[in-house]
C-alpha positions in Angstrom: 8.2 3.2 30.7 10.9 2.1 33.5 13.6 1.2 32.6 14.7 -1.8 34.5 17.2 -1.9 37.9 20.5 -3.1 36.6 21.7 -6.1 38.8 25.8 -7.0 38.0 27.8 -9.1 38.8 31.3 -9.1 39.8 33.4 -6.9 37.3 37.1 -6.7 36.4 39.0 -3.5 37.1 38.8 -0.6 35.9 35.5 -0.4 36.8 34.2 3.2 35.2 30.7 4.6 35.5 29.8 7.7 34.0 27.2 10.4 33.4 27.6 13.6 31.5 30.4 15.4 33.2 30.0 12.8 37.0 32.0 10.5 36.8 33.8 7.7 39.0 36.9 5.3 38.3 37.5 2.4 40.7 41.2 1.7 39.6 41.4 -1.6 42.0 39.3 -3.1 45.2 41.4 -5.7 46.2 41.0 -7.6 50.4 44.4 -6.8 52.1 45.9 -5.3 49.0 45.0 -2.2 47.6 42.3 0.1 47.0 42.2 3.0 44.3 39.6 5.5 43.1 38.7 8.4 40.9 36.3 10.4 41.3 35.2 13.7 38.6 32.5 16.4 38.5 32.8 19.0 35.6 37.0 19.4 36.0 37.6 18.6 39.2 39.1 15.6 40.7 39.2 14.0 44.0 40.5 11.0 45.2 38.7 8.3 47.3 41.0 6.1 49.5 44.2 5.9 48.4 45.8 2.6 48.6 48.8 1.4 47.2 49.2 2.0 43.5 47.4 5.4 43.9 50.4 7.3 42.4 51.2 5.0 39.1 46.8 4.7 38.4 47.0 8.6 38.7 49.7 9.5 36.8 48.8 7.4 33.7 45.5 8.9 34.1 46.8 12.5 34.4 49.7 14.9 33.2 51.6 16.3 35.9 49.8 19.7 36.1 46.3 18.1 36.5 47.4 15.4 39.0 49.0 18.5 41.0 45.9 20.5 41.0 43.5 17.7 42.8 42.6 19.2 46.0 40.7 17.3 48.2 41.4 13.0 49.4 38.6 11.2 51.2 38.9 8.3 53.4 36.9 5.4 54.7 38.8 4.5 57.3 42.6 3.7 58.6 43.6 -0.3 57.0 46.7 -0.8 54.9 44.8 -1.7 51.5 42.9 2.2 51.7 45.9 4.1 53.2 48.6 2.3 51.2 49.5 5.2 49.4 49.1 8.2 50.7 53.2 8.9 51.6 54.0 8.4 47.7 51.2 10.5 46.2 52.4 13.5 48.9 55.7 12.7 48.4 55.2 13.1 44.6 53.4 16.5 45.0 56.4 17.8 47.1 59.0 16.9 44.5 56.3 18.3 41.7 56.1 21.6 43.3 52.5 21.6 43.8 51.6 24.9 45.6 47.6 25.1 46.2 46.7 23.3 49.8 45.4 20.0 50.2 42.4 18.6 52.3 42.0 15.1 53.2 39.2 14.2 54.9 38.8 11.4 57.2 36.7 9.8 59.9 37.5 10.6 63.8 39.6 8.3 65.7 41.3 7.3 62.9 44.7 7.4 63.7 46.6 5.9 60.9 45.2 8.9 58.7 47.1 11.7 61.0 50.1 9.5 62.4 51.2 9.5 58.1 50.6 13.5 58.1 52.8 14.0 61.3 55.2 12.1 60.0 55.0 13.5 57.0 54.9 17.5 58.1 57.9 16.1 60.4 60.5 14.8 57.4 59.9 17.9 55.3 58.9 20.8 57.9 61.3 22.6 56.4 60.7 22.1 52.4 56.9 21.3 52.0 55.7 23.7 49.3 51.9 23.3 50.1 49.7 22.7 52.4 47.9 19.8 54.3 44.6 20.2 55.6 42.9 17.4 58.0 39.5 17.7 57.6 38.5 14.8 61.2 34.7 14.2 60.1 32.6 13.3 63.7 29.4 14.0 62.6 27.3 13.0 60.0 26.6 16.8 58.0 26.0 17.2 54.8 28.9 19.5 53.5 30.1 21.1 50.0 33.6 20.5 48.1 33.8 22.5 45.0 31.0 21.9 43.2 29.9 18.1 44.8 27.8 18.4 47.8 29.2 15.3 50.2 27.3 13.2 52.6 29.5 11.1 55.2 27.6 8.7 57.0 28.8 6.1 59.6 29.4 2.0 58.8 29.7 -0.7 60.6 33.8 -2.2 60.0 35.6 -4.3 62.5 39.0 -5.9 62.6 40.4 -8.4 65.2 42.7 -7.5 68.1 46.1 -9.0 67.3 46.5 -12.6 68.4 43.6 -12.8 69.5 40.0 -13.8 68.4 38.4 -10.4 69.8 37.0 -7.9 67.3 37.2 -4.2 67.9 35.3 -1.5 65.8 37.1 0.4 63.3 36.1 4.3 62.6 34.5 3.9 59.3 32.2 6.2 57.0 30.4 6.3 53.9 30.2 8.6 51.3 27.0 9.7 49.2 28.7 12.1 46.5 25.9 14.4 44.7 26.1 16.4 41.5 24.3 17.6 38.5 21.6 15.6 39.5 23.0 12.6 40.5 24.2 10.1 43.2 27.4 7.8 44.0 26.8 6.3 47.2 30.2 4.3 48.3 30.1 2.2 51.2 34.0 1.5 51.9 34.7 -1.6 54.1 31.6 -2.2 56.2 29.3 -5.1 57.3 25.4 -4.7 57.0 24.2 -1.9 58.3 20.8 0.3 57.9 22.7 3.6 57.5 24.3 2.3 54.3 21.0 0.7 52.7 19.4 4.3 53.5 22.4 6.0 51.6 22.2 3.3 48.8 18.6 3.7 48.2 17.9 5.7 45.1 21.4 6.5 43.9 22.6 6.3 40.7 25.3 4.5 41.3 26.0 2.5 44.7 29.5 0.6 45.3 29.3 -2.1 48.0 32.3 -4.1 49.2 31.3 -8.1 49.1 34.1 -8.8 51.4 33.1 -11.3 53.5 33.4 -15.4 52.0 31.2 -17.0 54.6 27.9 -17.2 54.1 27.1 -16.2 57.4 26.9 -12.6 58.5 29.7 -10.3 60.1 30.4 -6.9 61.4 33.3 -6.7 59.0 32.6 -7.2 55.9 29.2 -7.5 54.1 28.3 -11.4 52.2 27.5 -11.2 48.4 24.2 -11.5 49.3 24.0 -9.0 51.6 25.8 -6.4 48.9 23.1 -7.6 46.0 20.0 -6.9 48.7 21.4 -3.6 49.3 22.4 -2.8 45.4 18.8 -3.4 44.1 17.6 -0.5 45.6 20.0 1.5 43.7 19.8 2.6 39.9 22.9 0.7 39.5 25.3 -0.9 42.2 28.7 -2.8 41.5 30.1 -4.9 43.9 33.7 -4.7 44.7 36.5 -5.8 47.2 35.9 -9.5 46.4 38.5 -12.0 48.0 40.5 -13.7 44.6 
């Protein structure tokens, strides 16, 4: 027999999901503040857009040693609340000594992502003990990290021009993470789009913003409803980034 489609509602944070040895923590989701997560296959770690708070969330999670062996960072896109810490948590790795290299992977055109690592690579050229590796996804290829194979796909995310009431698109993927068997799909920030409800469909686990408090449809962030018609075709789907 089936066992029946989970549909949840809106959870506090942590939110933890976890099968066998694939597993993901969503440490916060927060609109305009901060976004946080975890994510584990077998013993290795990676980090999906991290916003401010990353550092302390890690670090209680983690001894030093572990926190300085995660390898690879993948982002959504460039706003404040996925970015937010980024300078800390390299920062920390500098003064921990951490010596393997570093990938961070990111969708083209955004900016924000490689303005930090210039900066960065700029204040410590000369005492950096590792290495940072910019990964610029600009197509939509399946591709292996460690053991997880990783599908980037692209999402619909605006934001407004300052001071104005124009919107402009944001570069802005997806993730479907795959291993041992099984799928996360994450959306990041995004509005309704078809290439997210394909990488939804089927996965174990999908994790869809609900950003948006009108009940009428944007290109920014996707209504409740919207997030819930998408999650039922998922094993399992949790809705995050709700405004307070």
């Amino acid at each position: 027999m089936m066992k029946k489609k989970q549909n949840n509602s809106v959870q506090k944070y942590p939110i933890v999901w976890k099968k066998n040895d694939f597993s993901i923590k969503i440490f916060c989701s927060i609109p305009n503040i901060a976004t946080g997560i975890l994510l584990t296959a077998g013993k290795n770690h990676f980090i999906i857009d991290p916003g401010d708070g990353i550092l302390r969330d890690l670090s209680k999670e983690f001894g030093v040693e572990s926190l300085k062996n995660i390898s690879h960072i993948f982002v959504t896109h460039g706003h404040h609340d996925h970015l937010g810490g980024v300078w800390s948590l390299l920062t920390y790795l500098r003064v921990m000594n951490k010596t393997s290299s570093l990938k961070i992977y990111y969708p083209s055109g955004c900016v924000e992502i490689e303005s930090i690592y210039h900066a960065f690579t700029k204040v410590y050229a000369s005492n950096l003990p590792y290495k940072i590796e910019l990964k610029r996804i600009s197509e939509e290829k399946k591709f292996s990290v460690k053991n997880v194979s990783v599908k980037p796909f692209s999402v619909v995310h605006k934001e407004y021009v300052a001071n104005t009431n124009k919107k402009r698109i944001v570069p802005a993927l997806g993730f479907n993470f795959s291993f041992d068997g099984k799928v996360i799909c994450y959306g990041g920030d995004t509005g309704y789009c078809d290439s997210l409800a394909k990488a939804a469909k089927n996965a174990d686990l999908a994790i869809l913003e609900a950003g948006h408090e009108e009940s009428d449809p944007d290109e920014m962030h996707m209504t409740m409803e919207e997030a819930q018609s998408i999650g039922k075709s998922a094993k399992k789907y949790v809705l995050v980034h709700i405004p307070d």
